[in-house]
N, CA, C and O atoms as CSV, one atom per row, in Angstrom:
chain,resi,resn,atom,element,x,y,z
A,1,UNK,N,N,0.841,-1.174,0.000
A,1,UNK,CA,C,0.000,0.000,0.000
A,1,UNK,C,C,0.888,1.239,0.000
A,1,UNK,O,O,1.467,1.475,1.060
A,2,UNK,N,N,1.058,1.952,-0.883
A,2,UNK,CA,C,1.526,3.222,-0.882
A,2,UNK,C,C,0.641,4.797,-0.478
A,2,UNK,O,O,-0.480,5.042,-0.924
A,3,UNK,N,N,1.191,5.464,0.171
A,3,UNK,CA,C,0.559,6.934,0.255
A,3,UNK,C,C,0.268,7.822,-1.035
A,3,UNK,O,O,1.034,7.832,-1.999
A,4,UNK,N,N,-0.613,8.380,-0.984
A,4,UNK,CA,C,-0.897,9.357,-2.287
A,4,UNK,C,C,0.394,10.450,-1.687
A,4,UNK,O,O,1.124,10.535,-0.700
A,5,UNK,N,N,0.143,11.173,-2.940
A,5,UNK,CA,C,1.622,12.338,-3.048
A,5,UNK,C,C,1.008,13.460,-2.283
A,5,UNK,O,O,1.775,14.198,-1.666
A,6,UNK,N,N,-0.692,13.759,-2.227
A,6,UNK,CA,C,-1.337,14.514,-1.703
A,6,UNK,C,C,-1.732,14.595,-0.098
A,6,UNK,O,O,-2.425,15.488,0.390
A,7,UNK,N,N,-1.144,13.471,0.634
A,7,UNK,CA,C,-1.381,12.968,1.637
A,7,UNK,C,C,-0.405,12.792,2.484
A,7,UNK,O,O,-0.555,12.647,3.697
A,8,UNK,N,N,1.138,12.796,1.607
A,8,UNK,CA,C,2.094,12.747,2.160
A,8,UNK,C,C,2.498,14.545,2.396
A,8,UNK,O,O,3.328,14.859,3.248
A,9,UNK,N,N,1.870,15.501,1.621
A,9,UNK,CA,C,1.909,17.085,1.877
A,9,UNK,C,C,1.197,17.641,2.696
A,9,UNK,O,O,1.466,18.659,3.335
A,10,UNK,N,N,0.208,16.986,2.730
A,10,UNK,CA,C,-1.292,17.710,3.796
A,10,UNK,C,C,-0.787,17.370,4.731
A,10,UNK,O,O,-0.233,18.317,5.289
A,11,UNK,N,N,-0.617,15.965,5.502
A,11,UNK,CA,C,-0.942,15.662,6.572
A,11,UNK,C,C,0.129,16.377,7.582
A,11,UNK,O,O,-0.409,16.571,8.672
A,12,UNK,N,N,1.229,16.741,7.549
A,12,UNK,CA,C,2.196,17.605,7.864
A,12,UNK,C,C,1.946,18.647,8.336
A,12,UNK,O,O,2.428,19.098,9.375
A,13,UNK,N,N,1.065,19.221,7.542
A,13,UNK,CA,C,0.767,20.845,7.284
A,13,UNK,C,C,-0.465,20.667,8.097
A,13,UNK,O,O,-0.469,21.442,9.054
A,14,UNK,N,N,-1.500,19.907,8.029
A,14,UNK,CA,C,-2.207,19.832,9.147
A,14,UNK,C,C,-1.653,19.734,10.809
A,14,UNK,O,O,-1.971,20.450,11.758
A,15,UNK,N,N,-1.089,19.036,10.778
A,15,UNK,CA,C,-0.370,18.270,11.693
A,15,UNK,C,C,0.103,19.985,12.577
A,15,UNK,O,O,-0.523,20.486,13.511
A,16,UNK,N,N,1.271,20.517,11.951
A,16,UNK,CA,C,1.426,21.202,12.200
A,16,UNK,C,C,0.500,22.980,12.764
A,16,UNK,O,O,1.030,23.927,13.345
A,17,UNK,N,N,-0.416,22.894,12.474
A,17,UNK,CA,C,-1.356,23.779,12.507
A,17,UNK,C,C,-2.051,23.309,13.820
A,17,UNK,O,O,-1.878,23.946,14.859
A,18,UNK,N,N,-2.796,22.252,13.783
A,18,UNK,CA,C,-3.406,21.574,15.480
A,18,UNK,C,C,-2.254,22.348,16.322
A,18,UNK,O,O,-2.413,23.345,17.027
A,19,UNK,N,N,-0.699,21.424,15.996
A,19,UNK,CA,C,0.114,21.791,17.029
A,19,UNK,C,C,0.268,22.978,17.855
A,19,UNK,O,O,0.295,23.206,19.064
A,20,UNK,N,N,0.366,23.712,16.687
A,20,UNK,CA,C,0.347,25.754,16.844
A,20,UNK,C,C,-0.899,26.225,17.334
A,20,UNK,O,O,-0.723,27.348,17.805
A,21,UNK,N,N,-2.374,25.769,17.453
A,21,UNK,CA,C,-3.589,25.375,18.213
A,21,UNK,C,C,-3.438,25.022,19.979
A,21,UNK,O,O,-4.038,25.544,20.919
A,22,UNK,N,N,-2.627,24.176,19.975
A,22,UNK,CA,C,-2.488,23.593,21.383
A,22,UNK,C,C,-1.707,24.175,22.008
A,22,UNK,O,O,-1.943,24.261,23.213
A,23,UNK,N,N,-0.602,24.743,21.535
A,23,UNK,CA,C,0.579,24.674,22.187
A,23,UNK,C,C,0.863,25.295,23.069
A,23,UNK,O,O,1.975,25.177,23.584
A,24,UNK,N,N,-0.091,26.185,23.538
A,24,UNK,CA,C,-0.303,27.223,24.769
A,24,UNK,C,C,-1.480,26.682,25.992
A,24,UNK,O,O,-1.958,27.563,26.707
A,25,UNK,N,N,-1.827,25.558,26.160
A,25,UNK,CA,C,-2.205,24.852,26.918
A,25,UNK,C,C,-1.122,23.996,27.666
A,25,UNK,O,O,-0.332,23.365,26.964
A,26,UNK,N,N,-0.992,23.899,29.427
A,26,UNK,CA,C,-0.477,23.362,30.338
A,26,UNK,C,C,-0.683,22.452,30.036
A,26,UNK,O,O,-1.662,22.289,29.308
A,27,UNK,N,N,0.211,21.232,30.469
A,27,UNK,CA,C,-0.076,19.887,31.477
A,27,UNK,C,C,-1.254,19.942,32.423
A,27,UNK,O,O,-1.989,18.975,32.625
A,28,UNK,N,N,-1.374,20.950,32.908
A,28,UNK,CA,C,-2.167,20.882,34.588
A,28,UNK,C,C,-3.996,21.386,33.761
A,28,UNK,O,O,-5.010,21.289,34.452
A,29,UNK,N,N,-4.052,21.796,32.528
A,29,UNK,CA,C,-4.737,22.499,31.405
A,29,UNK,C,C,-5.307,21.165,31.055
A,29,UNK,O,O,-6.433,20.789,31.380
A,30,UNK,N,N,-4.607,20.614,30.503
A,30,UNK,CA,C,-5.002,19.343,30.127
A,30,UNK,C,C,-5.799,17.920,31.076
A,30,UNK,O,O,-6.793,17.253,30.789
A,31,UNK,N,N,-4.938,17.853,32.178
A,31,UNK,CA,C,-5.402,17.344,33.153
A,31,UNK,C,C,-6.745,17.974,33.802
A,31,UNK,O,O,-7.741,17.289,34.034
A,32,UNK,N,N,-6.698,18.685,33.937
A,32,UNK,CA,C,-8.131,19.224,34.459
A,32,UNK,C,C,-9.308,18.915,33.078
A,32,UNK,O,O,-10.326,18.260,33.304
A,33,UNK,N,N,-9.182,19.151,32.478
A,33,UNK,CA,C,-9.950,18.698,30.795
A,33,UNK,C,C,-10.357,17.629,31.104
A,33,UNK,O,O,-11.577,17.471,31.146
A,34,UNK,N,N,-9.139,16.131,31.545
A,34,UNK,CA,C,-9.511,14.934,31.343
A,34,UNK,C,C,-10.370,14.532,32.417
A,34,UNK,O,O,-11.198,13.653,32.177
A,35,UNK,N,N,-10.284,15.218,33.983
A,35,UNK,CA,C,-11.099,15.289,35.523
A,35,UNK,C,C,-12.587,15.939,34.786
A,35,UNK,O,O,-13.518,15.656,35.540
A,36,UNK,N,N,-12.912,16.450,33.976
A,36,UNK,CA,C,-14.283,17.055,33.433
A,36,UNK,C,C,-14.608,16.072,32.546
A,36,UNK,O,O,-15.506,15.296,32.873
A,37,UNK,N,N,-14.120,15.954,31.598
A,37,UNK,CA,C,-14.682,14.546,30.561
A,37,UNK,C,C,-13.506,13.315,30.318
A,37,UNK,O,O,-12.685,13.035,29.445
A,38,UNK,N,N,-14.033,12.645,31.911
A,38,UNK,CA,C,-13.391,10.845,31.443
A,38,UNK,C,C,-13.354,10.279,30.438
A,38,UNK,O,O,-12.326,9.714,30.065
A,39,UNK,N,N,-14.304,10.284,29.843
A,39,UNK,CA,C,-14.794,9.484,28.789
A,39,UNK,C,C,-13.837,9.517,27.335
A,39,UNK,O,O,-13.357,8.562,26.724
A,40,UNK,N,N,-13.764,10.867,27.059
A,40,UNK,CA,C,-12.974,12.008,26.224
A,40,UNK,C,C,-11.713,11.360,26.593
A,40,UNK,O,O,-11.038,10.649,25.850
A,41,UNK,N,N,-11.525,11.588,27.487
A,41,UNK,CA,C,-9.870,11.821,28.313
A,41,UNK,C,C,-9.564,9.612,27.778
A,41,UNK,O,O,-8.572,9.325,27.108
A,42,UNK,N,N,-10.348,8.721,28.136
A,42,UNK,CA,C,-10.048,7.835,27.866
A,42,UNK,C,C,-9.796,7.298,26.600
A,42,UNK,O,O,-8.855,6.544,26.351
A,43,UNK,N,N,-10.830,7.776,25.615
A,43,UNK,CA,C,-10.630,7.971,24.087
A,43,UNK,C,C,-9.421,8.312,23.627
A,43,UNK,O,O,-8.859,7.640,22.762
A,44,UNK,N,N,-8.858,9.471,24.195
A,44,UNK,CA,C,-7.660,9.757,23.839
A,44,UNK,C,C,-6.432,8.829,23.987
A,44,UNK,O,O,-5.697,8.303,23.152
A,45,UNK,N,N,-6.471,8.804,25.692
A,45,UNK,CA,C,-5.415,7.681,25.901
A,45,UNK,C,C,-5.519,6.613,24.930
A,45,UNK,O,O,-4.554,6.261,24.251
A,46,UNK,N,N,-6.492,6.170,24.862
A,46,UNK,CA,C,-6.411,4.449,23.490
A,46,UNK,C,C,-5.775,5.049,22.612
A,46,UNK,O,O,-4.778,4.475,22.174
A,47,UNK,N,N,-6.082,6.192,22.147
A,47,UNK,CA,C,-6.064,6.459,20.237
A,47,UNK,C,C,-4.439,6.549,20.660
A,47,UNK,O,O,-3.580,5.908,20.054
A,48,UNK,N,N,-4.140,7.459,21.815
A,48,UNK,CA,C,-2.296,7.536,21.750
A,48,UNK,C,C,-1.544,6.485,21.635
A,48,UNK,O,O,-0.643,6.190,20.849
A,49,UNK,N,N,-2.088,5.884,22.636
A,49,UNK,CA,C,-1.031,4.303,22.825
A,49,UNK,C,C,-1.354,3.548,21.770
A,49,UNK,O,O,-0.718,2.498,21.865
A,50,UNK,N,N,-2.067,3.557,20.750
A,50,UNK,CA,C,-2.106,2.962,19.194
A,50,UNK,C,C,-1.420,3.732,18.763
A,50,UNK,O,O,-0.744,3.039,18.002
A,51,UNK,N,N,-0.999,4.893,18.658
A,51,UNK,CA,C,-0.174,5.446,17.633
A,51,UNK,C,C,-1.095,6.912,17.148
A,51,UNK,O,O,-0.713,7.911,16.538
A,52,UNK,N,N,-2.348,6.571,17.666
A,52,UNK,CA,C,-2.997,7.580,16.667
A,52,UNK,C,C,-3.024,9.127,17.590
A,52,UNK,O,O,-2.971,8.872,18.793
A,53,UNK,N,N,-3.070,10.115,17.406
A,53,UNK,CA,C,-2.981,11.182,17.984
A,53,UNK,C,C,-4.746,11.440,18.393
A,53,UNK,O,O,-5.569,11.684,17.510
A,54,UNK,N,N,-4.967,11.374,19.281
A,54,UNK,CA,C,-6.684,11.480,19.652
A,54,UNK,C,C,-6.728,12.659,20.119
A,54,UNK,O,O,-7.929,12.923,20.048
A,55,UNK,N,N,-6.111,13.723,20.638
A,55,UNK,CA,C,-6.629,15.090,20.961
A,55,UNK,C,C,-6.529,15.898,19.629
A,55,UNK,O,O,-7.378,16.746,19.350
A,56,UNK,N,N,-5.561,15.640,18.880
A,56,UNK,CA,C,-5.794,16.372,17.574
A,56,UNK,C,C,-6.937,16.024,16.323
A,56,UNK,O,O,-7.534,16.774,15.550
A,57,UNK,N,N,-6.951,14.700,16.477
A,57,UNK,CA,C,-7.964,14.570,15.740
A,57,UNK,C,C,-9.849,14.941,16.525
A,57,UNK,O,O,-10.932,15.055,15.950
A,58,UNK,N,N,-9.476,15.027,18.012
A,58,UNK,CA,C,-10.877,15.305,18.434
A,58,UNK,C,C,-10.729,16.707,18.299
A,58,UNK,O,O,-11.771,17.162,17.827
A,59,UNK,N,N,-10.238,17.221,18.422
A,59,UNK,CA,C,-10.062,19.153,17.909
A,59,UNK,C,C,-10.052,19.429,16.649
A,59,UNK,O,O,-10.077,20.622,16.344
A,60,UNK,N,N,-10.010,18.355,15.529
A,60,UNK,CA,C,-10.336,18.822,14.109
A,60,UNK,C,C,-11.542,18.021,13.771
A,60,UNK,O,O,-11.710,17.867,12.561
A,61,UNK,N,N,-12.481,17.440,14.609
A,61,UNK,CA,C,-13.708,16.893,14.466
A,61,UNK,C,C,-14.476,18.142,15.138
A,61,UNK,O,O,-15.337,18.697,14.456
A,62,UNK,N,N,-14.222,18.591,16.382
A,62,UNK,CA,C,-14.539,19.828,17.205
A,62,UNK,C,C,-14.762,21.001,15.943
A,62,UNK,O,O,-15.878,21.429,15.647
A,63,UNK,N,N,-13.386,21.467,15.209
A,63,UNK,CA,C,-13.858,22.438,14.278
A,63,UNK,C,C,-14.404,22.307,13.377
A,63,UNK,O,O,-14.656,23.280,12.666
A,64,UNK,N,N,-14.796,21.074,13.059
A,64,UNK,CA,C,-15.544,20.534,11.942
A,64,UNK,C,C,-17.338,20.930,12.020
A,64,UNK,O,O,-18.112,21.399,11.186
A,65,UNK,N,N,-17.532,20.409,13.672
A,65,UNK,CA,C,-18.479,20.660,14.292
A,65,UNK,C,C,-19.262,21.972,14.130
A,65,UNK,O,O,-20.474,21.997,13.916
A,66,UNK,N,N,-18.491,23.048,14.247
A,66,UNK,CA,C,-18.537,23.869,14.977
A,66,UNK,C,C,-18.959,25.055,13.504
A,66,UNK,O,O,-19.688,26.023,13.718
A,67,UNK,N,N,-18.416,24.797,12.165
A,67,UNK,CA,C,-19.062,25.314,11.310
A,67,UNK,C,C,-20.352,24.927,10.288
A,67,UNK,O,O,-20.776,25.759,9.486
């Protein structure tokens, strides 16, 4: 299975943009987040420890939402 050429440019550039999104949120920011929604907070943990990034992708489902 190979990556498209379009997929190997985006996802970066996305990637990077969430980051610049978050990056002014604490540890102690975050933790308090996960003490308000367990549920959330557990979602995430799975998606990390697979590999998958779960707060970024729930913050680009969030802005998805949201327009």
């Amino acid at each position: 299975m190979t990556i498209p050429a379009w997929a190997a440019l985006v996802w970066p550039i996305v990637t990077a943009i969430v980051n610049a999104l978050f990056r002014f949120r604490s540890p102690d920011a975050w933790w308090a987040w996960a003490e308000r929604n367990p549920r959330l907070a557990g979602v995430v943990r799975l998606a990390s420890a697979t590999g998958f990034d779960g707060a970024k992708a729930l913050a680009a489902l969030k802005q998805i939402g949201e327009k």
